[in-house]
KOLDOSE-689691 format. One record per residue (C-alpha): residue number from 1; residue in one letter; z, y, x. Coordinates in nm, 3 decimals, decimal comma. Example, Ala and Ser with C-alpha at 12.3 -4.5 7.8 and 13.67 -1.06 7.14 Angstrom:
2
+-----+---+---------+---------+---------+
!   k ! r !      up !   north !    east !
+-----+---+---------+---------+---------+
!   1 ! a !   0,780 !  -0,450 !   1,230 !
!   2 ! s !   0,714 !  -0,106 !   1,367 !
+-----+---+---------+---------+---------+
END
This chain:
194
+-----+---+---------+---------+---------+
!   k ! r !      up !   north !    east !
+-----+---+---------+---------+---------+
!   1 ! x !  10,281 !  -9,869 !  16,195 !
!   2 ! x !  10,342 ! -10,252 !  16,191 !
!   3 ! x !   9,977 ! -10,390 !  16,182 !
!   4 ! x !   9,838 ! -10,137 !  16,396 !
!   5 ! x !  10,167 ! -10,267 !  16,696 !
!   6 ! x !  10,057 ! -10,599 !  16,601 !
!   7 ! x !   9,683 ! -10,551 !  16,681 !
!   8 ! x !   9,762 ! -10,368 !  16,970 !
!   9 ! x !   9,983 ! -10,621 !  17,119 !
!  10 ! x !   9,725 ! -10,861 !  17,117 !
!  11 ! x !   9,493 ! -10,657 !  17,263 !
!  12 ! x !   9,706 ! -10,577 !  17,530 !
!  13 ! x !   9,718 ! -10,979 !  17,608 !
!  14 ! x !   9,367 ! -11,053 !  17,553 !
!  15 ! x !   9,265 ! -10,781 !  17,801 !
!  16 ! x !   9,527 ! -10,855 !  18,078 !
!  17 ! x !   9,356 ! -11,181 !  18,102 !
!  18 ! x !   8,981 ! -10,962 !  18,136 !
!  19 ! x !   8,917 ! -10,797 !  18,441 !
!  20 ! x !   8,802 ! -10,473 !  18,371 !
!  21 ! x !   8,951 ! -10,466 !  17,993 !
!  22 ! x !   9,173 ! -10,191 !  17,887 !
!  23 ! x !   9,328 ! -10,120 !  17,570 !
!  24 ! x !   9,475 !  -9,737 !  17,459 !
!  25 ! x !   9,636 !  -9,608 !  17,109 !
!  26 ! x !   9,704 !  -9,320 !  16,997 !
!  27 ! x !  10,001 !  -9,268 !  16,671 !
!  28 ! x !   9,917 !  -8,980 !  16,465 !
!  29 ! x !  10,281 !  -8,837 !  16,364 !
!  30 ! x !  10,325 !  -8,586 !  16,052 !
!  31 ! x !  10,680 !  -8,504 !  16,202 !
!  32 ! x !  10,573 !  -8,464 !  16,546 !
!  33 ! x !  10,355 !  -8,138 !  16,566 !
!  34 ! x !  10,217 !  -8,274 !  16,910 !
!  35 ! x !  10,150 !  -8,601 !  16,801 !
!  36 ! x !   9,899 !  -8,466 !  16,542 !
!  37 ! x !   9,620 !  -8,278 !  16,750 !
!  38 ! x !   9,344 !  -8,385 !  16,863 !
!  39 ! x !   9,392 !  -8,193 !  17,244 !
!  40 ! x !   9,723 !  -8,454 !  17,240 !
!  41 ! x !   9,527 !  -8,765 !  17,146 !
!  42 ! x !   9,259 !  -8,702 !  17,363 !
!  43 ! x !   9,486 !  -8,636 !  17,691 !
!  44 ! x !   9,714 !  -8,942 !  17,595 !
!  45 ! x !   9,400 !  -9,159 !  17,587 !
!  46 ! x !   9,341 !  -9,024 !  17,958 !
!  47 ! x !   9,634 !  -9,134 !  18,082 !
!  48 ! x !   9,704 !  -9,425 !  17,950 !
!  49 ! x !   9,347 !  -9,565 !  18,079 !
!  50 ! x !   9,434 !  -9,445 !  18,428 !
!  51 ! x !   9,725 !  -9,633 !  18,449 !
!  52 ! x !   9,536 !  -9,960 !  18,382 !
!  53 ! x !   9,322 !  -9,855 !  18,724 !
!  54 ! x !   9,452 !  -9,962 !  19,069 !
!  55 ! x !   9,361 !  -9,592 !  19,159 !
!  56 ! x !   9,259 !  -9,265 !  19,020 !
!  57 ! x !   8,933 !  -9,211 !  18,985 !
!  58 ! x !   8,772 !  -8,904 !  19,215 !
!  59 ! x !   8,619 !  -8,719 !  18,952 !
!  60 ! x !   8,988 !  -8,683 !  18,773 !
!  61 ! x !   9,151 !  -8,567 !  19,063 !
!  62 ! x !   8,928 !  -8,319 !  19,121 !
!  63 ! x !   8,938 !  -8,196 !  18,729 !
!  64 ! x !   9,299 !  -8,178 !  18,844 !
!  65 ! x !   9,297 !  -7,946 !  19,113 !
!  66 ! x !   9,029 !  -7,743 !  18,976 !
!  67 ! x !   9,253 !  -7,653 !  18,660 !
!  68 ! x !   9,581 !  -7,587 !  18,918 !
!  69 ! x !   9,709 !  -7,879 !  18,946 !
!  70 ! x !   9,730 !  -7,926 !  18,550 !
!  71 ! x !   9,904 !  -7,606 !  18,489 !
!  72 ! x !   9,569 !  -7,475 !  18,321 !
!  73 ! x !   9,461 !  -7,636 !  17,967 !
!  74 ! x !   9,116 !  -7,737 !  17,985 !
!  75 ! x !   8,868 !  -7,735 !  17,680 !
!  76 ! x !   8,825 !  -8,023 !  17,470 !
!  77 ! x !   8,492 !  -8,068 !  17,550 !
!  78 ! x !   8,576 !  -8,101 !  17,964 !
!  79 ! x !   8,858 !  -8,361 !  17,860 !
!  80 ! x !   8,667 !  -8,557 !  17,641 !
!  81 ! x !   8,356 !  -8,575 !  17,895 !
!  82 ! x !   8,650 !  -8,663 !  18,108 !
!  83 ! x !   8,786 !  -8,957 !  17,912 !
!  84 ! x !   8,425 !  -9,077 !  17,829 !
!  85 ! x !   8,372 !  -9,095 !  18,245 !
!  86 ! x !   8,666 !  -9,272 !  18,283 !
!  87 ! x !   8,616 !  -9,502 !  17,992 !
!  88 ! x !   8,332 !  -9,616 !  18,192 !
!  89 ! x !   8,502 !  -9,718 !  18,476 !
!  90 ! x !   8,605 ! -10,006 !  18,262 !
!  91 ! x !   8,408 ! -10,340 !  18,152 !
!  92 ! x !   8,544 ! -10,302 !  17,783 !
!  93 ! x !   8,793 ! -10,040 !  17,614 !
!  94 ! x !   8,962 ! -10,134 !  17,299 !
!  95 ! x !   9,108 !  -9,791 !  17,154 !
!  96 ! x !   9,335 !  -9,825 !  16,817 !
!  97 ! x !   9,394 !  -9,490 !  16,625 !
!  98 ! x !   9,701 !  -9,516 !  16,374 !
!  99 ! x !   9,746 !  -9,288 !  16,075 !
! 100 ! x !   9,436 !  -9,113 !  16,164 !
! 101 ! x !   9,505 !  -8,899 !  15,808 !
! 102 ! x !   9,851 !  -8,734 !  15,965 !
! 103 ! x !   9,626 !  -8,483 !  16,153 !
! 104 ! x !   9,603 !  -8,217 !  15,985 !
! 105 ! x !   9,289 !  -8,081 !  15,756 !
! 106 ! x !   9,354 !  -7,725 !  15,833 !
! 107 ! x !   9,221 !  -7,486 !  16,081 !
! 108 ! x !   8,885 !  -7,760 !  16,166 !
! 109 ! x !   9,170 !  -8,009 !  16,352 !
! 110 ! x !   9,084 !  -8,290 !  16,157 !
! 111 ! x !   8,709 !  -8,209 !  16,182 !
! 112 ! x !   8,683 !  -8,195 !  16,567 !
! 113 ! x !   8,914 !  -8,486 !  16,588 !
! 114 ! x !   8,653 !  -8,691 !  16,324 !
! 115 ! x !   8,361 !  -8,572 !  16,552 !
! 116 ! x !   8,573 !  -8,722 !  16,900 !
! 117 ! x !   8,657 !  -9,033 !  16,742 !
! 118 ! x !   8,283 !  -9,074 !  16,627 !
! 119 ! x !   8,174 !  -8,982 !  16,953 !
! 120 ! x !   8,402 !  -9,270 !  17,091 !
! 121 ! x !   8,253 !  -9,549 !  16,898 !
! 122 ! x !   7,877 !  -9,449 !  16,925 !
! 123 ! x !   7,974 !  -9,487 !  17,302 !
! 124 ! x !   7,996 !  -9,840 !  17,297 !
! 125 ! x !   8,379 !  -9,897 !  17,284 !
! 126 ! x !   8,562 ! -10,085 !  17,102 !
! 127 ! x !   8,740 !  -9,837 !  16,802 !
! 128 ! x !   9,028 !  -9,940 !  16,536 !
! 129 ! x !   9,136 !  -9,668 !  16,284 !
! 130 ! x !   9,360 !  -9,654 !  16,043 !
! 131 ! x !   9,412 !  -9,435 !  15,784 !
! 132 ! x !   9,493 !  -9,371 !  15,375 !
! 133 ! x !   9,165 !  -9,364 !  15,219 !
! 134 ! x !   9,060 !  -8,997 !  15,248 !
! 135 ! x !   8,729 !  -8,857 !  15,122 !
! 136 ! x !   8,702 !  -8,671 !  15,441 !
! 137 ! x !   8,761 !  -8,992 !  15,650 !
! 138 ! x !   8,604 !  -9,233 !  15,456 !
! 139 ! x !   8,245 !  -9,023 !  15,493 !
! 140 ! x !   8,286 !  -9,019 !  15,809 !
! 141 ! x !   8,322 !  -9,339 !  15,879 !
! 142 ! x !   8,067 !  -9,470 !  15,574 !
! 143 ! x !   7,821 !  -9,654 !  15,766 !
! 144 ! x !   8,110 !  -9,827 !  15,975 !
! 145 ! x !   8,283 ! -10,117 !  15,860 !
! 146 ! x !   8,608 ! -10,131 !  15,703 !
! 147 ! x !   8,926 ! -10,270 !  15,540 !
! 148 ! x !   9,067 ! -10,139 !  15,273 !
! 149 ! x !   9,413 ! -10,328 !  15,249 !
! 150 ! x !   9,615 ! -10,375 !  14,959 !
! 151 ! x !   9,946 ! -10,188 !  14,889 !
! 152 ! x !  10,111 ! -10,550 !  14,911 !
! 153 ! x !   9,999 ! -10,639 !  15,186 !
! 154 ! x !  10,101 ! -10,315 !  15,354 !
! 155 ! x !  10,407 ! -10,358 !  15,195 !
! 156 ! x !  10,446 ! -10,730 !  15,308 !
! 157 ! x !  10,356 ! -10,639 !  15,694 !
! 158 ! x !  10,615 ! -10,349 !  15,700 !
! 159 ! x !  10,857 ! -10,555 !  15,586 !
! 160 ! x !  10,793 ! -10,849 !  15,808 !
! 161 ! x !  10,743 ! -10,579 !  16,070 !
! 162 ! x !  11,091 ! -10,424 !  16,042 !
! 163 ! x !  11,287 ! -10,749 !  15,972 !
! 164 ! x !  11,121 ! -10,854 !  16,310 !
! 165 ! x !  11,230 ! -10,502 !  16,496 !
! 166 ! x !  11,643 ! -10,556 !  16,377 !
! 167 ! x !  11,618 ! -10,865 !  16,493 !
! 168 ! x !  11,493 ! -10,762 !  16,873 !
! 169 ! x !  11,722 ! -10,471 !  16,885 !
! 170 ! x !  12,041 ! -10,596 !  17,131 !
! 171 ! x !  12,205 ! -10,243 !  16,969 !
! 172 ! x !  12,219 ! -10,341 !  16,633 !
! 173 ! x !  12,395 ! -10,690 !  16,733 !
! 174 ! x !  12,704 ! -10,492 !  16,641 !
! 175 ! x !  12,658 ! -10,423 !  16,314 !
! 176 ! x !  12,702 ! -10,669 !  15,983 !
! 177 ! x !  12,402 ! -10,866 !  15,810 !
! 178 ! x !  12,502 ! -10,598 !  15,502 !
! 179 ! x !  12,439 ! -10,350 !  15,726 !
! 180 ! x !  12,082 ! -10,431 !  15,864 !
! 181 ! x !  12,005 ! -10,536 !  15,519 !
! 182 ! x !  12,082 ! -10,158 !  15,408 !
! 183 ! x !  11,878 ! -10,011 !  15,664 !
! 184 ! x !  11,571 ! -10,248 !  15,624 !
! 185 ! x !  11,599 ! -10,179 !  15,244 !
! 186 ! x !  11,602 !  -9,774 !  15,309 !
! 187 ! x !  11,333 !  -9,788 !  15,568 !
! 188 ! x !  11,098 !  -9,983 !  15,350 !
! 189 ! x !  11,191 !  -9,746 !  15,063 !
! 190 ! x !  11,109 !  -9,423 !  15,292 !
! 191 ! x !  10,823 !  -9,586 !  15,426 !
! 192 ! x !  10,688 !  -9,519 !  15,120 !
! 193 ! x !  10,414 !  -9,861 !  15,156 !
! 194 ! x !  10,291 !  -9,731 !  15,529 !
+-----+---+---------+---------+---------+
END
C-alpha cells in the first residue's frame, strides 16, 4: 500500500520529465472482487497507458469497434497482445503490481495472471511486484531479483504512510489529535503489517 504509492509517485515524476516514459499500477484488492482478476488488471493497464498518449493509437480503436464499441469482452489473449502493442508505443514503461498475492489461487486466476505478468517483464519493461512471500509467486519469479522486506520495516512505512495521509486530508481538519490518533492506531492494527 504505502511503499508501492511511494514508488509510484516517483515514477510518475521521473517519467513526466522523459518523453516517451509512462508509468501504470495496478492494486490487487481481496475486498474488491474486480480488483482481483487478471481480465481487470490487464484492461486497467490499457487505459491508463492511453491516457499518457496525445492520441489513441489506430490499432485500439479499431479493437474497439470490432468488439461493438466495447460492449463485447474480448479474450485475454487479444487484450494482452493489445497492451503489449501499445506498450510499445512508448520509449520506457514502468508498471508496479501491488499485492500481487490478493488474486486469487483458485480456478487458474492466479496462474494466467503469473504467466501475463512474466510475459510483461521478458518484454523489456520495466516490472515492480509486490507480494507476501508465496511459494507459487516466489517460483515464479526465482530467477528475478527481489526484496524480501522486513515486518518492521513494513510496519514502519505504513505507519509513516498513514500519519502522512491524516495529515493531507482537509476532511479530517475537523476532528481532535485523539481522534486521528485512534484511527491511525486501528488502521495500523487492521493493516495487519501490509
Amino acid at each position: 500500500m504505502s511503499g508501492s504509492s511511494t514508488i509510484i509517485e516517483y515514477l510518475r515524476s521521473s517519467s513526466d520529465m522523459e518523453a516517451k516514459s509512462a508509468v501504470a499500477y495496478f492494486y490487487f484488492d481481496f475486498n474488491d472482487a474486480e480488483k482481483q482478476g487478471v481480465q481487470s488488471f490487464v484492461s486497467s493497464l490499457i487505459v491508463q497507458l492511453c491516457r499518457q498518449l496525445p492520441e489513441l493509437p489506430e490499432e485500439l480503436e479499431d479493437l474497439h469497434s470490432k468488439c461493438n464499441s466495447g460492449q463485447q469482452i474480448l479474450t485475454l489473449q487479444r487484450l494482452t497482445a493489445a497492451l503489449k502493442n501499445l506498450m510499445a508505443s512508448f520509449r520506457s514503461v514502468h508498471i508496479v503490481v501491488d499485492a500481487l498475492d490478493e488474486c486469487p489461487k483458485g480456478g487458474g486466476e492466479r496462474d494466467e495472471l503469473l504467466k501475463v505478468v512474466l510475459d510483461l517483464s521478458y518484454s523489456g519493461f520495466q516490472l515492480l511486484v509486490t507480494s507476501r512471500r508465496e511459494m507459487d509467486i516466489a517460483e515464479t519469479f526465482k530467477s528475478e531479483a527481489s526484496i524480501s522486506i522486513g515486518k518492521e520495516f513494513v510496519e514502519a512505512d505504513s505507519k509513516l504512510h498513514v500519519a502522512n495521509e491524516l495529515t493531507k486530508d482537509k476532511r479530517l481538519d475537523r476532528f481532535a489529535s485523539d481522534v486521528k490518533s485512534d484511527i491511525e492506531r486501528t488502521l495500523l492494527e487492521e493493516s495487519n503489517g501490509m
